[in-house]
C-alpha positions in Angstrom: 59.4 42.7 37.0 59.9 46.0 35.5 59.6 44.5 32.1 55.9 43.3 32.7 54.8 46.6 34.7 55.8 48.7 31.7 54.1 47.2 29.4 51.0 47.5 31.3 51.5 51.3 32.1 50.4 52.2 28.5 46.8 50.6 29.6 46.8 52.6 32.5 45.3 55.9 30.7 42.6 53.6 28.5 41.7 52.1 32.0 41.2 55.6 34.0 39.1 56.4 30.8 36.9 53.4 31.3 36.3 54.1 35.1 35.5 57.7 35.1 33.1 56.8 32.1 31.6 54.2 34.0 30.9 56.7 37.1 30.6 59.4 35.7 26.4 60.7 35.4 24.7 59.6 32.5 23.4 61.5 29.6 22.5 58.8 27.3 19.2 58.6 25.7 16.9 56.5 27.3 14.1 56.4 25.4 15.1 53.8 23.2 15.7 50.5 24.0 18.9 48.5 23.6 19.4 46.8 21.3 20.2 42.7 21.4 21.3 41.3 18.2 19.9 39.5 15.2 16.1 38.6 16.2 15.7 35.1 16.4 13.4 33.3 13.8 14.8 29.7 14.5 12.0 27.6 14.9 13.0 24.9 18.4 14.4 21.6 18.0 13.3 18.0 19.3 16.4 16.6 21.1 14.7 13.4 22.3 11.8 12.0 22.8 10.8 9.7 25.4 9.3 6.4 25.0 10.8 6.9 21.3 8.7 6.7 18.3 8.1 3.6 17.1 7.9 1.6 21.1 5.8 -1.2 21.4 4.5 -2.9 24.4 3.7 1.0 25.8 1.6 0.4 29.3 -2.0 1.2 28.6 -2.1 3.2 32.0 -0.1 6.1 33.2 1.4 6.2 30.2 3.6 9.6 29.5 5.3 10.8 26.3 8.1 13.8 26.9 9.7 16.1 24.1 12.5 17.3 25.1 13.7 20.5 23.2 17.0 22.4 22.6 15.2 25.6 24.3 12.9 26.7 26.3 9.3 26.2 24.7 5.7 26.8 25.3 2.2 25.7 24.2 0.9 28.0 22.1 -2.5 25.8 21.4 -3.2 22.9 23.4 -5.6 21.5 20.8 -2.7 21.0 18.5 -1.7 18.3 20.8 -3.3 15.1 18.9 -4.3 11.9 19.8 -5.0 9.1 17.7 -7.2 7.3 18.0 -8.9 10.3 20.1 -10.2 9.7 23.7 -13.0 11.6 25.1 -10.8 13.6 27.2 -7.7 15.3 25.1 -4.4 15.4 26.2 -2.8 17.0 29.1 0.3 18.8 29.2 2.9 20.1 31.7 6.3 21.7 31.5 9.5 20.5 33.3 12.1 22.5 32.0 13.0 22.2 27.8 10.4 19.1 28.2 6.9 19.4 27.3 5.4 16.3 29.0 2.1 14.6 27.6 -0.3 12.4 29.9 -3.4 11.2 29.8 -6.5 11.1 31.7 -8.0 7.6 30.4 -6.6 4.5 29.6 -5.3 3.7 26.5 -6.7 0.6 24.4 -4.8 -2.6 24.7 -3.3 -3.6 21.3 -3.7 -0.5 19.7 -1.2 1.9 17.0 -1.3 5.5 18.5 0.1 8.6 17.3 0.7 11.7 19.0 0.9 15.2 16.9 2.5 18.2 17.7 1.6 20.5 14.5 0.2 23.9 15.3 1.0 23.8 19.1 4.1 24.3 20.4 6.5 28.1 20.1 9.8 28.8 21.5 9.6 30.9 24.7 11.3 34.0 23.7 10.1 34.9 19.7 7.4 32.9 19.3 9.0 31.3 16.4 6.1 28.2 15.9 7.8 24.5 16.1 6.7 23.0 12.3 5.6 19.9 14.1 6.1 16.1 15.0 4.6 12.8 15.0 5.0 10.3 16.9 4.3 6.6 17.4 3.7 3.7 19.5 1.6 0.6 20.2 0.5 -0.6 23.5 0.8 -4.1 21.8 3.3 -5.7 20.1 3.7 -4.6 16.8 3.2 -0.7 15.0 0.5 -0.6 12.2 1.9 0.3 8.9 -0.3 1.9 6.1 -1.4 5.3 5.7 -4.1 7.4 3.7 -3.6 11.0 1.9 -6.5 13.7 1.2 -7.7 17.0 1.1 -10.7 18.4 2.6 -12.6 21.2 0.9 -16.0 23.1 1.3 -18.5 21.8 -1.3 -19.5 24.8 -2.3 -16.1 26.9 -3.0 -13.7 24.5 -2.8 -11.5 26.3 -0.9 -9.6 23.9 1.7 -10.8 23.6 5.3 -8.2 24.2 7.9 -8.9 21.9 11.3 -11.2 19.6 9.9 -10.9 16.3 11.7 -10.7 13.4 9.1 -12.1 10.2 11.1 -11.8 6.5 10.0 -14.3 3.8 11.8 -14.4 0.0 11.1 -17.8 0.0 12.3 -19.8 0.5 8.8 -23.4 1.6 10.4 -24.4 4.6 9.8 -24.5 5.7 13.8 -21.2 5.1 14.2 -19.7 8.9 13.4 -22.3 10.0 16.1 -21.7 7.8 18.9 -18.5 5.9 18.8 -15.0 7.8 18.6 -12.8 6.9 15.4 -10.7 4.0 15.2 -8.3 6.6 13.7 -8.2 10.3 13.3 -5.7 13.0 12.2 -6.5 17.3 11.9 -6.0 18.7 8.0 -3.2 21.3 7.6 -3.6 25.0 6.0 -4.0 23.5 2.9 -6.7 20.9 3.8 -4.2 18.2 3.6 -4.2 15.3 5.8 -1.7 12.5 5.9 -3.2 10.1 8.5 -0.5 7.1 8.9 0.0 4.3 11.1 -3.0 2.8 10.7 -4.8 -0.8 10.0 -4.5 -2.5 6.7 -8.6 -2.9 7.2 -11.7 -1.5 5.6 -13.0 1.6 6.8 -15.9 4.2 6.3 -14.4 7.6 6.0 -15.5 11.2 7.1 -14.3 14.3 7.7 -16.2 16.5 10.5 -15.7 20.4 10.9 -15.7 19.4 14.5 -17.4 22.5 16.4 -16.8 21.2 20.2 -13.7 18.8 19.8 -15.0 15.7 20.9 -14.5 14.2 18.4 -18.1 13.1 17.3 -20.2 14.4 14.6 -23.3 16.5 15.8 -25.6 17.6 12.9 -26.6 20.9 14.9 -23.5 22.2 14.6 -20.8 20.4 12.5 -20.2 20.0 8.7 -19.4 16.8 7.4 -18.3 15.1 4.3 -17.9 11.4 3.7 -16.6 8.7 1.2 -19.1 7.5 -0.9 -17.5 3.7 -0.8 -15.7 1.5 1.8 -11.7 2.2 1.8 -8.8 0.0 2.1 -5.8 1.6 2.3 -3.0 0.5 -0.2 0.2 2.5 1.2 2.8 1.2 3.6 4.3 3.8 5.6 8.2 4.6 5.0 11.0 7.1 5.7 11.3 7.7 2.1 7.3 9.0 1.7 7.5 12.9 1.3 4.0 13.3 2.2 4.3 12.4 6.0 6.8 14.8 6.8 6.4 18.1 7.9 6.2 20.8 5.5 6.4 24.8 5.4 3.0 26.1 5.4 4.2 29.0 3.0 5.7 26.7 0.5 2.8 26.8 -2.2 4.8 24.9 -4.8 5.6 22.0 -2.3 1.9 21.9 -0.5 0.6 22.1 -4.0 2.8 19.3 -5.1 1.7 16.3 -2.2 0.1 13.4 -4.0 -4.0 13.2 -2.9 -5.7 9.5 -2.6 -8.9 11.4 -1.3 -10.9 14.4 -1.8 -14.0 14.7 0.6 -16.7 17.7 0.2 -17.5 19.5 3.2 -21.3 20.4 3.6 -23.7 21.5 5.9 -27.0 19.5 7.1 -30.3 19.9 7.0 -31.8 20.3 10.1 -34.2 17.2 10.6 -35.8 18.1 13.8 -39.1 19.8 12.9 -40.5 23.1 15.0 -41.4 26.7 14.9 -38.2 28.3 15.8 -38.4 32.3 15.7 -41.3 34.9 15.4 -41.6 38.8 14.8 -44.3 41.3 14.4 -42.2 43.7 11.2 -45.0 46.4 11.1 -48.9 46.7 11.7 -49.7 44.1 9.1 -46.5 41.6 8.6 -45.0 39.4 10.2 -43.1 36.5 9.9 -42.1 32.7 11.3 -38.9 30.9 11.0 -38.8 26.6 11.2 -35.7 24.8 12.3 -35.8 22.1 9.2 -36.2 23.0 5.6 -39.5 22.1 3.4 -41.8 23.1 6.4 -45.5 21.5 5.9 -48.7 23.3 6.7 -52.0 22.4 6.8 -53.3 25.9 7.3 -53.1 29.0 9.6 -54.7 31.9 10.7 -54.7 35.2 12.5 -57.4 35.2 15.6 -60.7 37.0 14.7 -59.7 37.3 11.3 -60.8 35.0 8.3 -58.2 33.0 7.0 -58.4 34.5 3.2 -57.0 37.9 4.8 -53.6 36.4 5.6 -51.0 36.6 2.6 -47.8 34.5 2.8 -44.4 34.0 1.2 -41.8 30.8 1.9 -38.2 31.4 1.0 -37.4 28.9 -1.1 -35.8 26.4 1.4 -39.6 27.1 2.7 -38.1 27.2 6.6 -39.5 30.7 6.5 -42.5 32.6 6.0 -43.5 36.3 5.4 -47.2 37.0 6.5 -49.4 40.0 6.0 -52.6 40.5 6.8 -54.9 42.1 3.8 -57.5 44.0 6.2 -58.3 47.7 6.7 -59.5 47.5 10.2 -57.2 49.1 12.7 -54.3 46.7 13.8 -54.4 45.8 17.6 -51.4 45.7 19.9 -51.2 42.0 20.0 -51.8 39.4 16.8 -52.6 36.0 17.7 -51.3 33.5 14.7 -52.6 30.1 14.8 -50.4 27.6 13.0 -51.0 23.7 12.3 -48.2 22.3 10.7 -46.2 19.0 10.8 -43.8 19.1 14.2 -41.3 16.8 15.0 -42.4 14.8 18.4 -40.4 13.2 21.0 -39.8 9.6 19.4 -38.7 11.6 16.5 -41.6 11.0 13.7 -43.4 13.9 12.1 -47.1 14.6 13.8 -49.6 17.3 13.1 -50.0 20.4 15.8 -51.3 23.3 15.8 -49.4 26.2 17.8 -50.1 29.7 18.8 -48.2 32.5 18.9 -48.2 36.6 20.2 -46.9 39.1 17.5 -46.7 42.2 19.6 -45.9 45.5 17.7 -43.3 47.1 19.7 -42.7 49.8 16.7 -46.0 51.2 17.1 -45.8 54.6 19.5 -47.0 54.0 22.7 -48.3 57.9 23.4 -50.8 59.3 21.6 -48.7 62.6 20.9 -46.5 59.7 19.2 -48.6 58.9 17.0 -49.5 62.3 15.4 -45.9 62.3 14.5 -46.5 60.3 11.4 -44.2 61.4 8.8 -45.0 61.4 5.3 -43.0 58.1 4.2 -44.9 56.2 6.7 -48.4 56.5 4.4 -46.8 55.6 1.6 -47.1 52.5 -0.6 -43.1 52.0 -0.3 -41.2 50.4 -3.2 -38.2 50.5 -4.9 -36.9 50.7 -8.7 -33.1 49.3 -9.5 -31.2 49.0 -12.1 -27.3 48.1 -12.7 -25.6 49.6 -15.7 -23.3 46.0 -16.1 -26.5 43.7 -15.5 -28.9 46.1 -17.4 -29.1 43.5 -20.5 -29.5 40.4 -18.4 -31.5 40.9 -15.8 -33.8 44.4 -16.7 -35.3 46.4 -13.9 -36.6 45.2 -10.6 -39.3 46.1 -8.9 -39.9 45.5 -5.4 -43.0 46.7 -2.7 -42.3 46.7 0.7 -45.7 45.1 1.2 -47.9 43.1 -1.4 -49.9 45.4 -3.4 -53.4 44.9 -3.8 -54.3 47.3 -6.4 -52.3 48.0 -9.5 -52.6 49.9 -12.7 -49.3 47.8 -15.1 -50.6 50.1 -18.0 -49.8 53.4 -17.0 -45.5 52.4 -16.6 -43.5 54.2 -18.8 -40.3 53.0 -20.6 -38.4 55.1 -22.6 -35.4 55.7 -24.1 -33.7 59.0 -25.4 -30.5 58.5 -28.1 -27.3 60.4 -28.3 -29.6 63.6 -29.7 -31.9 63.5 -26.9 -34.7 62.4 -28.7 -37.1 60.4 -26.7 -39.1 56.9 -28.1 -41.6 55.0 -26.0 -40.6 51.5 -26.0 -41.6 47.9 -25.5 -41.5 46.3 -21.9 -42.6 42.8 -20.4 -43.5 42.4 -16.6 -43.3 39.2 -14.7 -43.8 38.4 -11.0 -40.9 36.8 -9.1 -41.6 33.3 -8.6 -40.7 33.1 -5.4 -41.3 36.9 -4.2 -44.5 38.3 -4.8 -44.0 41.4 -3.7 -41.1 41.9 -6.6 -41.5 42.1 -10.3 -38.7 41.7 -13.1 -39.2 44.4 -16.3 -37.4 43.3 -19.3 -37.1 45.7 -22.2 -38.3 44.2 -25.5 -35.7 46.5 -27.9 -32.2 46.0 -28.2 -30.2 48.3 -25.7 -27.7 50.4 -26.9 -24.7 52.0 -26.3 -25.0 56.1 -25.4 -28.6 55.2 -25.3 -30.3 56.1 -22.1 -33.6 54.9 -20.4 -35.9 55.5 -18.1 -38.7 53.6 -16.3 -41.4 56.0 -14.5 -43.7 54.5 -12.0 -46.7 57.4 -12.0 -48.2 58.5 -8.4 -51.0 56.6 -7.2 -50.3 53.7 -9.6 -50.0 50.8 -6.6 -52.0 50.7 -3.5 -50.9 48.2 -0.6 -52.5 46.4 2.1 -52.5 49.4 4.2 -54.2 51.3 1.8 -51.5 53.8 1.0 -51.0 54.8 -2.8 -47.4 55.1 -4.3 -45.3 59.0 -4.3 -44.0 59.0 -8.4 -40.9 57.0 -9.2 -38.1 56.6 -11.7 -35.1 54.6 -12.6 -32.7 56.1 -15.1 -29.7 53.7 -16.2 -27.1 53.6 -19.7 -24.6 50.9 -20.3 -21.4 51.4 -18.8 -19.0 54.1 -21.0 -15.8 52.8 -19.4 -13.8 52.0 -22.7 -11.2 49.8 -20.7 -13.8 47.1 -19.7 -13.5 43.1 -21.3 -16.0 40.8 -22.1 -15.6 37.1 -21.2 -17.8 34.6 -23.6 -18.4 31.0 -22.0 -19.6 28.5 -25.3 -21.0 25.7 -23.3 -22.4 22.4 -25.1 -23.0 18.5 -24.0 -25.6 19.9 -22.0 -27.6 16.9 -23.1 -30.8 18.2 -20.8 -29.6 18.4 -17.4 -29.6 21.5 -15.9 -26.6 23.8 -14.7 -26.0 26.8 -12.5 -23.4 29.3 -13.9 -21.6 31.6 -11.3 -18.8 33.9 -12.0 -17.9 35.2 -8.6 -15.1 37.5 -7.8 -11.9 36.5 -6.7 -12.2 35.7 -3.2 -14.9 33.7 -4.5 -17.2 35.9 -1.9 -19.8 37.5 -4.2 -21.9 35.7 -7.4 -21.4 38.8 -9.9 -23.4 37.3 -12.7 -25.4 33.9 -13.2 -27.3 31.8 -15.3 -29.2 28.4 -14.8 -29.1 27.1 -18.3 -30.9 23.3 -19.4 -29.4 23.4 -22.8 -26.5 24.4 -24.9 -25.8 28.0 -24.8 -23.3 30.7 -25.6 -23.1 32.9 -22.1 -21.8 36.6 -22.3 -20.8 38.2 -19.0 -19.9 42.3 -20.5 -18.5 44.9 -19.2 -16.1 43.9 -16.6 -13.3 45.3 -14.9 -9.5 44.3 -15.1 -9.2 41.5 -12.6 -9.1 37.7 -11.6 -12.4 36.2 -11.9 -13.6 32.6 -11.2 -16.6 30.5 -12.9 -18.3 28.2 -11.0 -21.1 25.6 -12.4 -23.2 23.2 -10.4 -24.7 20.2 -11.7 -28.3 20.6 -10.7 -29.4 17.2 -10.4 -32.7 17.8 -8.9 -33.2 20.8 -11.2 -34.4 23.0 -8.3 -32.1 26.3 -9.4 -30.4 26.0 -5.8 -27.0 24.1 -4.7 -28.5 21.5 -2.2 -26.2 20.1 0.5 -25.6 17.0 1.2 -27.7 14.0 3.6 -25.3 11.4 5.8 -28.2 8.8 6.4 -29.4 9.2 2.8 -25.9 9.1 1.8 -26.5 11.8 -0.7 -23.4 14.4 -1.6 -24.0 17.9 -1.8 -25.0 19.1 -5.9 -21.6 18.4 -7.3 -19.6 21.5 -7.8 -16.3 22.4 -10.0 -14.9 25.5 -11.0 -13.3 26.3 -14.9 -9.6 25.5 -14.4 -7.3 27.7 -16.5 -3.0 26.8 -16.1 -3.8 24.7 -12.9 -6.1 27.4 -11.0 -9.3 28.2 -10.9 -8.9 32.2 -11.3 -8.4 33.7 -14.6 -7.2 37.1 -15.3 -9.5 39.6 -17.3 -6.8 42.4 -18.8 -8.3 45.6 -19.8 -9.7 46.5 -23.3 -9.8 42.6 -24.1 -12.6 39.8 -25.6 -12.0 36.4 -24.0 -13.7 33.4 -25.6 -13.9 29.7 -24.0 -15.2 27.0 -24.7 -16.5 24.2 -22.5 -18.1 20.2 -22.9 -20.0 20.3 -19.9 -20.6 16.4 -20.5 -16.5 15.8 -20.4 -16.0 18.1 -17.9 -18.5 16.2 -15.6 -17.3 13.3 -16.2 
């Protein structure tokens, strides 16, 4: 006994230690929080899931799938819960525990292969570490469909994938079908705009893809983009455990999302509108104005402006022609109120196009109100506003522009003045050529007829009292001075383009985000195109086939079962950005007739 109580006296000193510093007041700082370890990034686990995937003979009603996982979880985003084939009503969800348990509101169908997805909506409780996902399935008859269908989903203008988009098969081939009936199968595309839809019927289907703004799982043309398969599909692949493109992968692998095999590659576009009315108005000033349509290529029979003859009235339509600019060429005061009567073609309730003629108030609500207001004119407001621009980089290509804030009435062309003064500041009149903007006649395009050249610099003078407008205000004196750019370091990119062969093409080069059109050219033959003067950077071309040789990309049509103007991009080692070093002359050359092919 003595033995053991020895050898615990030598603890007895650590151990009066350890009490008076557990008792003793504290001085610690406690500001900072404690700290609890390694953080942990483990993603949760399924442990089981209940009926297990691949069940048959599942009861059609009351019908509940639990996922059981190896921690505590919650559902980050319900709408990554999944159904296929989609019901009206999306799944429920409640928690019981590690389970997450999935139920229904309807019925499911008799016979029928479901899957249920996970992807995107489940996160452990504590870090928020996001599960990668899991599919399930099951058949409420007796036997589990067996093919499957790969794709990727892109916008039709950029190309860049679509995240979300709902990818919808339907046995029923009319045309009605995407917007009333729910698909027969249906599956959501990944970051990358991949889809892997599996389990499904070795059948013919029509295929689409909807940018589904509501989630139900129909396609409305007021607010969802589409894209669809030209031709019937069959699908040809039999689902197996051995198939790496229905498994789960890192969203931040690039090589291996880069890498999945694609049966399918659907363009996303936007409609049309179909439906037919005057949508928006606005009074802009004492003698503008202008009306907005709801559908595109907007017919008119004729309009006018109450107690005001009808050759007055100036317009303008965009090029879409779903809106129109109006001013009203007449010197008389302006009243309060303008009454614009319009007779154009509007949709009517069975949906045929029928001639009516609308009217509608344009009230000024710019114009003062008081008469001490008004004597506050400044000196800009009886002025015949315009404005001169010119871009050093785009100097060559696209000249000067001129642009009025209101149509000019009166205009003396011959007393402009270009002119350029050289490296010893000697001044030369030179050469010019002025042409109205087709489509905006309120804006003019100057294009110098000399050479320009480098350390050269020119100027274009507008004179006072060279423009009136329809106001009957007279131009202050104005000048544009530009030089090309003296930045030694910047490239030039050459794109030699043949197998034109007549059809016409649209030639962007955009930046790299693939957000701005830095240059373009719409070109109907072949042609060597020189984009100067750019900075170190990635870059992208893109070129539309303009079938309908409009100069615009046009979307696509569903019931016309027309695909957006087909769009690709210059591909350079497997990506559609290319990098522009500094100092440097890059050359390329393109068949425009293979590379359409």
């Amino acid at each position: 006994m003595k033995k053991n109580l020895s050898s615990l006296f030598p603890l007895l000193p650590a151990a009066a230690l350890l009490v008076a510093a557990v008792f003793q007041p504290s001085c610690a700082n406690t500001t900072q929080a404690p700290t609890g370890g390694l953080k942990d990034t483990i993603p949760p686990v399924i442990r089981r899931v209940v009926p297990q995937s691949g069940a048959v003979s599942v009861p059609v009603h009351g019908t509940k799938i639990a996922f059981t996982f190896n921690e505590y979880v919650t559902v980050k985003d319900p709408k990554g819960i999944f159904l296929s084939p989609p019901q009206k009503k999306s799944p429920k969800y409640k928690m019981r525990g590690k389970t997450v348990i999935v139920y229904f509101e309807e019925d499911l169908l008799p016979n029928t292969t479901y899957t249920l997805d996970l992807t995107g909506a489940i996160a452990d409780n504590n870090e928020g570490n996001m599960f990668p996902g899991f599919t399930t399935v099951f058949s409420t008859g007796n036997e589990i469909d067996s093919m499957y269908v790969t794709g990727v989903v892109q916008d039709c203008n950029t190309l860049n994938p679509i995240k979300g988009a709902t990818v919808m098969l339907y046995k029923d081939q009319r045309d009605s079908a995407v917007f009333l009936e729910r698909p027969l199968a249906a599956v959501k595309t990944d970051d990358w705009g991949y889809f892997a839809l599996r389990n499904i019927q070795d059948t013919v289907y029509r295929v689409y893809a909807v940018v589904d703004g509501n989630g139900n799982n129909l396609y409305d043309p007021d607010e969802d983009r589409i894209a669809f398969l030209d031709t019937l599909f069959r699908p040809v692949n039999v689902v197996n455990d051995t198939v790496v493109e229905l498994k789960k992968f890192d969203m931040k692998d690039t090589l291996a999302c880069q890498s999945r095999k694609t049966e399918l590659r659907l363009n996303v576009f936007r409609e049309r509108p179909s439906k037919q009315l005057l949508l928006n108005k606005k009074r802009t000033g004492d003698r503008s104005a202008y009306i907005t349509f709801m559908a595109p290529d907007t017919r008119i029979d004729s309009l006018w402006f109450q107690g005001y003859p009808a050759r007055d009235v100036i317009t303008e339509f965009n090029i879409e022609k779903d809106s129109l600019l109006l001013w009203l060429n007449n010197q008389r005061p302006m009243p309060d109120s303008l009454h614009l009567c319009v007779k154009y073609w509007k949709t009517d309730t069975l949906g045929v196009l029928a001639p009516v003629t609308e009217k509608v108030s344009l009230v000024d609500e710019s114009k003062p109100k008081s008469r001490a207001a008004r004597k506050k004119i400044e000196h800009k407001d009886t002025i015949c506003g315009l404005s001169l621009k010119a871009e050093p980089e785009t100097f060559e290509q696209y000249g000067i522009s001129l642009e009025f804030d209101y149509p000019p009435i009166l205009g003396a062309f011959d007393s402009l003045i270009f002119k350029s003064i050289n490296p010893r500041q000697k001044e030369h009149a030179e050469k010019f050529g002025i042409m109205r903007d087709s489509l905006n006649l309120r804006k003019y395009i100057i294009t110098p007829q000399v050479k320009i050249q480098d350390g050269y610099e020119y100027f274009f003078k507008i004179p006072q009292r060279s423009f009136k407008d329809i106001n009957g205000y007279w131009n202050d004196s104005t000048e544009v001075k530009v030089a090309l750019p003296k930045d030694d370091n910047l490239s030039l990119f050459t794109l030699n383009l043949t197998g034109v062969n007549g059809n016409k093409y649209i030639v962007d080069l955009l930046d790299e985000k693939k957000s701005s059109i830095l240059r373009s050219y719409i070109i109907d033959s072949d042609s060597v195109l020189n984009f100067p003067y750019l900075k170190k950077g990635k870059y992208s071309v893109r070129i539309t086939e303009d079938l309908n040789r409009n100069g615009i990309v046009d979307t696509g049509n569903l019931l016309a079962h027309r695909q957006p103007e087909k769009v690709k991009f210059l591909m350079t080692k497997d990506s559609e950005l290319f990098d522009v070093p500094e100092r440097s002359e890059i050359n390329q050359d393109l068949d425009l007739a293979e590379f359409f092919k």
